[in-house]
Each structure stands twice: as structure tokens, then as C-alpha cells.
VONU-940903 format. One record per residue (C-alpha): z, x, y. Coordinates in steps of 0.25 Angstrom, whole numbers, padded with zeros to 4 digits, always signed. Each point is the difference from the previous one (the first is absolute). Layout:
N
ZXY...
END
This chain:
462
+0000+0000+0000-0005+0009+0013+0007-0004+0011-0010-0005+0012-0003+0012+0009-0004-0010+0009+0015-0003+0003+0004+0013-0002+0014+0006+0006+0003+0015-0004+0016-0001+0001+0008+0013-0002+0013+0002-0006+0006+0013+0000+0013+0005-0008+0013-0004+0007+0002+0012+0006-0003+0000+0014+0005+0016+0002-0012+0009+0009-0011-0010-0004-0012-0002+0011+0001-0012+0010-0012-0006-0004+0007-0001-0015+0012-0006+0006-0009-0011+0008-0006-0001-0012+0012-0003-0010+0005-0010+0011-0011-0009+0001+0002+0000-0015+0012-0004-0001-0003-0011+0012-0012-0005-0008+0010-0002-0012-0011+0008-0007+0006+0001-0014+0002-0015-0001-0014-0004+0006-0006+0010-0011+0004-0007-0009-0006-0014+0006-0015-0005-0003-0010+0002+0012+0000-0014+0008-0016-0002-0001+0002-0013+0009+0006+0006+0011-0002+0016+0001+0003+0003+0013+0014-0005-0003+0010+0009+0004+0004+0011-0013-0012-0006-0008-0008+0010-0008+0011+0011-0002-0009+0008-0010+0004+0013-0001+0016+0007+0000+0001+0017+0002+0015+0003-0006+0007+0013-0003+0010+0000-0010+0001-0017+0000-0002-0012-0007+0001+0008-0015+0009-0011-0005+0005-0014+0003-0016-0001+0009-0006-0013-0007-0015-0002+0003-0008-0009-0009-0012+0001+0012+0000+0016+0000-0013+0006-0007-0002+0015+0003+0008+0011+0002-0003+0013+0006+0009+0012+0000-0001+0013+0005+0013+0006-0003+0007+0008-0011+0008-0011-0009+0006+0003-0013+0007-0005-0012+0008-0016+0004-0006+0000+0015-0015+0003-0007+0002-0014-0008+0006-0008+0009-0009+0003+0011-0013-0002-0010+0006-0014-0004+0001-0007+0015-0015-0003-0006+0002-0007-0014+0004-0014+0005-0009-0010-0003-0005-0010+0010-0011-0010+0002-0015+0007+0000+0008+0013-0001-0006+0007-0015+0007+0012+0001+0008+0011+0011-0006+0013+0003+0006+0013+0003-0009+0011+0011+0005+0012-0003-0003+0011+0009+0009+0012-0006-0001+0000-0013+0011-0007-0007-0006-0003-0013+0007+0014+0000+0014-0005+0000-0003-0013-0011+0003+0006-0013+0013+0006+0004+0004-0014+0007-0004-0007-0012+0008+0009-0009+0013-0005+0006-0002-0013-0006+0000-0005-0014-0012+0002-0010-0003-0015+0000+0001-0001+0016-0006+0011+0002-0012-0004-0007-0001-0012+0008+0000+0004+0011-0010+0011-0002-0008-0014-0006+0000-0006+0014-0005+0012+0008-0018+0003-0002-0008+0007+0006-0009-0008+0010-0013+0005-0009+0005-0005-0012-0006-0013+0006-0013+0004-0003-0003-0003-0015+0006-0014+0003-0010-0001+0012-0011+0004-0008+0003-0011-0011+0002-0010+0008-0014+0004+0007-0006-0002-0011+0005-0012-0005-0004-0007+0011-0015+0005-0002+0002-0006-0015+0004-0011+0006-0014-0003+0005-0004+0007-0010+0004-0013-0010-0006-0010+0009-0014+0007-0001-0001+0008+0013-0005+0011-0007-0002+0009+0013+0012-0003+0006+0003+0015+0000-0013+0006+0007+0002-0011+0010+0017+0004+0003-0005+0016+0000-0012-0005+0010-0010+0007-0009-0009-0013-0001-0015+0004+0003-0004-0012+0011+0009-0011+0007-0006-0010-0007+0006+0004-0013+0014+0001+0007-0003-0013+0004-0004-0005-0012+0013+0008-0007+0007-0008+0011-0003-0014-0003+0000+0003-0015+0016+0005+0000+0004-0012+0011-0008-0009-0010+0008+0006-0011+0014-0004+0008-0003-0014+0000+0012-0003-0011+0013-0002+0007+0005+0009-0010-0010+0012+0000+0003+0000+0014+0016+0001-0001-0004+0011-0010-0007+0008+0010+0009-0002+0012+0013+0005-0011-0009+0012-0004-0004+0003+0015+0014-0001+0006+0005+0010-0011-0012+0009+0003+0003+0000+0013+0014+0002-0001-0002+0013-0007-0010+0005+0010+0008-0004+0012+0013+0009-0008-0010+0012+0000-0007+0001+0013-0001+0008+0009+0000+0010-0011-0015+0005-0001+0003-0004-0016-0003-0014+0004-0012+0002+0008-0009-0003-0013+0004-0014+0001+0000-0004+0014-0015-0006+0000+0002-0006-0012+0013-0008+0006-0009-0004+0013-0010-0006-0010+0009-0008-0010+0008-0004+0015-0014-0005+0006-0002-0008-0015+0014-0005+0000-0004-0007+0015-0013-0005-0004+0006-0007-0012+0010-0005+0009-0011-0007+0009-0009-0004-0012+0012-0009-0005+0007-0003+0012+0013+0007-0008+0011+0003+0009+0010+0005-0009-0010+0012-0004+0009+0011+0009+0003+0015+0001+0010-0003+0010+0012+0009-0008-0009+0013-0005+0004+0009+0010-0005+0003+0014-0006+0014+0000-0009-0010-0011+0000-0011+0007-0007+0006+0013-0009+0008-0009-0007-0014-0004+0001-0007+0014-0006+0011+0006-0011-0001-0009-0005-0015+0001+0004+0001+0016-0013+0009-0004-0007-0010-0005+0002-0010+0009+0011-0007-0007+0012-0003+0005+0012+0000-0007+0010-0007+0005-0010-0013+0002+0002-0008-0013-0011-0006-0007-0007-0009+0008+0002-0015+0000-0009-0009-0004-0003-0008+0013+0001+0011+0008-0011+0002+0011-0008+0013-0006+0004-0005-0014-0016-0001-0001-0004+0014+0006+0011+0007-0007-0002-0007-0012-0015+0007+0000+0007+0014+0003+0008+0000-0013-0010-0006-0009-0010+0013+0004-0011-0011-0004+0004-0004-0013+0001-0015-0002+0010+0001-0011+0008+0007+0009-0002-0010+0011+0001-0011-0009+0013+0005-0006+0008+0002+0013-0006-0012+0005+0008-0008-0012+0014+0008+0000+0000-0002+0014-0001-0016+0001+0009+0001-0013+0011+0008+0008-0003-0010+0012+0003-0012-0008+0013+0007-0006+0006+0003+0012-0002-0014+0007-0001-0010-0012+0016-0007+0005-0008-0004+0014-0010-0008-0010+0002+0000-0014-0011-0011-0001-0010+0007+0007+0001+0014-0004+0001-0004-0015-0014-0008+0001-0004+0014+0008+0004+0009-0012-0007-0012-0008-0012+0002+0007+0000+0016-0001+0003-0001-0019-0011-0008+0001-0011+0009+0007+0005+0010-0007-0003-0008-0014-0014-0004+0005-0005+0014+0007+0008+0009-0010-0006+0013+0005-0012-0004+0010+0008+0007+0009-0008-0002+0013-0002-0015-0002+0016+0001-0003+0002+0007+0014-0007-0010+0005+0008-0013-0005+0011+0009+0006-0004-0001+0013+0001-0012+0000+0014-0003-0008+0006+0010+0013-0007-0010+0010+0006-0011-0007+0015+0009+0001-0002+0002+0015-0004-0012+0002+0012-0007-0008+0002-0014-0002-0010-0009+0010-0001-0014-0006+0011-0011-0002+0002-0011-0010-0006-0013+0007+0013-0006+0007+0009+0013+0000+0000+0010+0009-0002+0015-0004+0016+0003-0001+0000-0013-0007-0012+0005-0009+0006+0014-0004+0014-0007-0005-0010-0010-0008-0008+0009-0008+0011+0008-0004+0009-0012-0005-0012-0006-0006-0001+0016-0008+0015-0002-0004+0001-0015-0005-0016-0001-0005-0002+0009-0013-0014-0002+0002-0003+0001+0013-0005-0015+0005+0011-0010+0004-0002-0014-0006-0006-0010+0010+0013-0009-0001+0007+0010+0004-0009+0007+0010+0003-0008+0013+0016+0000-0001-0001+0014-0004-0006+0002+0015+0007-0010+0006+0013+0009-0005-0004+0013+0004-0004-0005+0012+0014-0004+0004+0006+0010-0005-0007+0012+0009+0004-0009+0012+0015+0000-0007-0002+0015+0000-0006+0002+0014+0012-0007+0006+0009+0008-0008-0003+0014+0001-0002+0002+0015+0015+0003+0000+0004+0015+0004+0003+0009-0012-0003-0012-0009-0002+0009-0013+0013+0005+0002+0008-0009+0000+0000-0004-0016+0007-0014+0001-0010-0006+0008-0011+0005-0009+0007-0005-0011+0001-0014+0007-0016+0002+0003-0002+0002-0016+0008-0013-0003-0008-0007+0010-0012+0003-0006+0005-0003-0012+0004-0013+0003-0013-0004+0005-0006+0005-0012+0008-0009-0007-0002-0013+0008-0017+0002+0001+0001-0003-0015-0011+0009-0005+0002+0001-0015-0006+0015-0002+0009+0004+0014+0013-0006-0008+0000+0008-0010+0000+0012+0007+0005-0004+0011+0014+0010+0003-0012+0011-0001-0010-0005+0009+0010+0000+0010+0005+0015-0001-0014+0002+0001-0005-0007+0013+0012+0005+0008-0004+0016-0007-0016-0004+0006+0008-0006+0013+0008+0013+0003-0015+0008-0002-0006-0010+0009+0010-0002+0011-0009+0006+0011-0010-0010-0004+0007-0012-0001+0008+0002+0013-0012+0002+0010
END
């Protein structure tokens, strides 16, 4: 866990005695002590807010302090430059081996040689502990086998799903960009399975992880270019299927910066999620990903008006479930005509920004939006009875004026009795519109309607 240079706060902390040291130490030492610098060391920065006052305390310089009874979790390096043997050796190494979120292991800097002094202070202890400690301490390079492997069961991985050149295309050796194209589409095309795609950001994250341990040592080098590339696959998969959760948020920041730096190359920013379905240049960025391949086109089109219809189905369950109806159907009847699929779609997203536009004959469009969604709930088939057609309008009707003049009072949604009051309402009048197929499921439809009326607040109030 690299502290943020960005908040960055060097504080010193000298030995306790003050006898012939320079003036600018003993400033030094008294802003420490004012800053409360060993306590806020041990704090998380405040991301929120980091211009507040003793955020971002990131570094302490001690003599001969903090050796024992010093507890910080958040502390990941240590670097010393001074001559410490047998007990002091050990404590001071193990101020790094507390565990703490995104935090995989401490790391010791040693600028004068102490691997000297390691044997002899391991020999004080016991056999067993000794061993055991001695466990916990590597060498930075001993990373790199593990590195390696985990390079290379990521190319397998693509291997398996039949993108034979994934390799050549990671090491940049492919012969003309339309074969890194073509390697592009063919390994984002292979990520479709929600479950392949969980694979590969495991199997990146780990990858990444190792390299982010390594750098800046040169050994790491080799591996840079191929980590830019799997990043760059990584975020086109992410806008292909419109999958926010796929994240290499905790890998490491030397890592991290390595990546973002790469598709800021490229013209991608990273820090813009994928983009929405009814945005404005949805159209012309949609043409910029698919590099002109309609399956590519056709592909995003469909996880995009999916994930719109996800994220917004409790405004209106009706509608967006006769939406998703419509895009399993085209799929069925064009199943791999991708440019007439791209087209249909085009016309499913006009159909999302345009929403709903038409009202029942005698409803209003509110009125409308309650009717379809308990006509879903209390029909199995979809078509309400023409018996039962004209009081089901008359009760919706009546009841979305009930909840206009309900829920204009402030803070309404807060205030758990008189939502439960409105749900009993509602019920009630359920109950006295006699409507065999509401009856029977009547306690539900009324949780329901006021779960759609909480959604549709704004809308019913204007």
C-alpha cells in the first residue's frame, strides 16, 4: 500500500536527546511533536478531504525510537541506514510484517549491509523460530519465477479459448495492425462468458501484482509492454460488455500508472467508465471501439442496452421487461447477421431514450406505467381479462392520484409509519376493487406499487 506522494508530509523524528544538535533538527523535531506525527502515521490518508490539517503524514525519520511498543498495520517500507545488531536488528525489520488491507507484504531498504548481521541475530532465538523468521524475509528477485508463471498462465488462458496469437500480439511482434486487430477482437470475443472474463481479471491482478512488487528493478523490465497490453484488453472487454466490476483498482500504483499512462496513449481515458447506452457520442464511440467489425458493433450494442435495462428496470418494470423482450427476440431471428443486428439495435436505443410515450386509452401515462406493471404481476400471461379490464383502470387510476397526494410531504420516504400506512392504503383499495386475480396476491401487489412509487417519486409529483 504506497502512500500517496501527492499528500505527501516528510516528518522528522529525532532521538530524544536534544544535546548539540543543529537548529534546524530541533524545528524539525518540534513540528513533529506538534503534528502528533507518530499517531497520525499511523492514520489512513483522508482522500476526501487532503488538504486537511495532519493528512497525509507519509514518512517518519527516527533515531533510536519506535523499536518496540510502535503498532502500524499501514506502515509498508522500511529504509535504514544504520548499524543495528542482534534484538534492535529484528524489531526494527518487524515494524513491516502487520497485515492490513491491500497491503501483501513489508519491505525492508537496506542501505548498509545488514543482511550481515541476520545470521547472528537469528541465532539468539530457537531452532523453530528461528527458521521462521528467516521464512518470512525474501529477496525481492525471488519474485520473478512467480512473475513468470503467472505471465504465462495468462497467455494460456487465451490460449484455451482459441487465440492462438495472443502472445505475438502481447510482445508486439505481430506483422501488420490488421492482424492485431483481428487478435483483438478474437481475444475480446473469447471474453464474452462472464466466467472467462473473472478468470482473466484473477489471472491479471496476480500478474500485475507480481510486476508492481518487482519494479523498478530492470529485472521487471521484460514484462512492462506485455502488462500495458493485457491492461489495454482488460479495458476494451470492460466496454464491450459494459462490466464495471472488471477493476485493477488494488494491483499496485507503480503498475497501475504503467497502464493508464498507456491507454491515455491511445486515447483512452481511464478514469471514464464504459460509456452508457443513451449517452450522446454512444453512436460515434461506439464506431471507434468496433474498428469496423459489426460483431464488435453488434456486441457492445447488445450488453449496453442489457446493462441500461438492468440499471433502470425499478423505474419501469413493464417497460424494460417488454425492452429485454424485444432485444432475446432479435437475437433468435438474426442469430449472427451482425449488421442487420446493429441495425435492429438502433432502434431498441431509440426506443430507451425515447422511454415510454403512449398511455392506455383513459389513464394518464403515470396512471399507465402502475397499469402494466400490475397487469405483469396479477396476469400470468400477460392479457387482462375484458371483465376485469375496465376496473383494473379505474383502480390504478385512483390509486396514483392517492399517491400524488401522499408523497409531496417532505422527507416522505423517511418517515417508515406513514409508508407503511400508504401500503395499507393501497391495499385496502385493492381489496374493495374486487378484482379476482389482484385478490389473491394482493399483500404483494401492494409492497410492489409503493417499491415503483419510491422510484417514480419525481415523476408522479411534477
Amino acid at each position: 500500500m504506497i502512500r500517496r506522494i501527492a499528500f505527501l508530509k516528510a516528518v522528522v523524528v529525532i532521538s530524544p536527546d536534544p544535546t548539540n544538535e543543529p537548529a534546524a533538527i530541533t524545528e524539525a523535531r518540534k513540528e513533529a511533536k506538534r503534528w502528533s506525527a507518530v499517531e497520525n502515521f499511523c492514520k489512513p490518508f483522508d482522500f476526501d478531504d487532503p488538504d486537511k490539517e495532519l493528512t497525509g503524514i507519509a514518512f517518519l525519520i527516527v533515531c533510536d525510537m519506535l523499536l518496540t511498543g510502535f503498532d502500524a498495520p499501514i506502515e509498508q517500507v522500511m529504509y535504514i541506514d544504520k548499524k543495528l545488531r542482534e534484538h534492535n536488528l529484528l524489531q526494527a525489520i518487524a515494524r513491516v510484517n502487520r497485515v492490513a488491507q491491500h497491503k501483501h507484504r513489508g519491505f525492508i531498504v537496506d542501505y548498509i549491509g545488514l543482511a550481515n548481521h541476520l545470521t547472528f541475530a537469528l541465532s539468539l532465538y530457537a531452532k523453530e523460530d528461528a527458521q521462521d523468521i528467516q521464512g518470512g524475509l525474501k529477496n525481492l528477485l525471488s519474485e520473478m519465477p512467480i512473475l513468470e508463471e503467472r505471465y504465462q498462465r495468462l497467455l494460456q488462458h487465451f490460449r484455451a479459448a482459441g487465440v492462438t496469437d495472443i502472445e505475438a500480439f502481447i510482445k508486439d511482434d505481430l506483422k501488420s495492425p490488421e492482424a492485431e486487430v483481428a487478435v483483438i477482437h478474437g481475444a475480446v470475443r473469447a471474453l464474452k462468458d462472464i466466467k472467462r472474463r473473472a478468470d482473466f481479471e484473477v489471472y491479471l491482478k496476480k500478474f500485475l501484482q507480481s510486476l508492481n512488487l518487482i519494479l523498478p528493478n530492470p529485472a521487471g523490465y521484460p514484462y512492462r509492454g506485455p502488462a500495458k497490453r493485457f491492461g489495454y484488453l482488460l479495458r476494451i472487454v470492460k466496454e464491450r460488455y459494459k462490466d464495471e466490476s472488471l477493476d485493477i483498482a488494488d494491483v499496485g500504483e507503480k503498475v497501475k500508472a504503467l497502464i493508464n499512462a498507456h491507454l491515455i496513449s491511445l486515447g483512452i481515458n481511464p478514469k471514464i467508465p464504459p460509456i452508457k447506452l443513451l449517452a450522446d457520442d454512444f453512436l460515434v464511440q461506439l464506431q471507434k471501439h468496433a474498428q469496423g467489425d459489426p460483431e464488435a458493433k453488434a456486441s457492445e450494442m447488445e450488453h449496453a442496452i442489457r446493462k441500461h435495462c438492468t440499471i433502470h428496470f425499478d423505474e419501469d418494470p413493464a417497460f424494460y421487461t417488454k425492452l429485454s423482450e424485444k432485444l432475446e427476440q432479435l437475437i433468435e431471428q438474426h442469430r449472427n447477421s451482425w449488421e442487420l443486428l446493429a441495425e435492429e439495435y438502433e432502434k431498441l436505443r431509440q426506443e430507451a431514450i425515447e422511454g415510454r410515450t403512449q398511455a392506455i386509452e383513459g389513464l394518464t401515462k403515470e396512471a399507465t406505467t402502475f397499469y402494466d406493471y400490475v397487469l405483469q404481476l396479477a396476469y400470468a400471461d400477460g392479457e387482462v381479462p375484458s371483465g376485469d379490464r375496465a376496473g383494473l383502470k379505474k383502480l390504478m387510476a385512483h390509486i396514483v392520484e392517492l399517491l400524488q397526494e401522499t408523497i409531496g410531504v417532505l422527507d416522505f420516504w423517511k418517515k417508515p409509519i406513514e409508508v407503511k400506512k400508504l401500503r395499507g392504503n393501497i391495499d385496502t383499495e385493492i381489496l374493495l376493487a374486487n378484482i379476482p386475480a389482484l385478490n389473491a396476491k394482493h399483500e404483494r401487489i401492494a409492497v410492489e406499487i409503493v417499491k415503483l412509487t419510491e422510484k417514480r417519486h419525481e415523476e408522479l409529483i411534477k
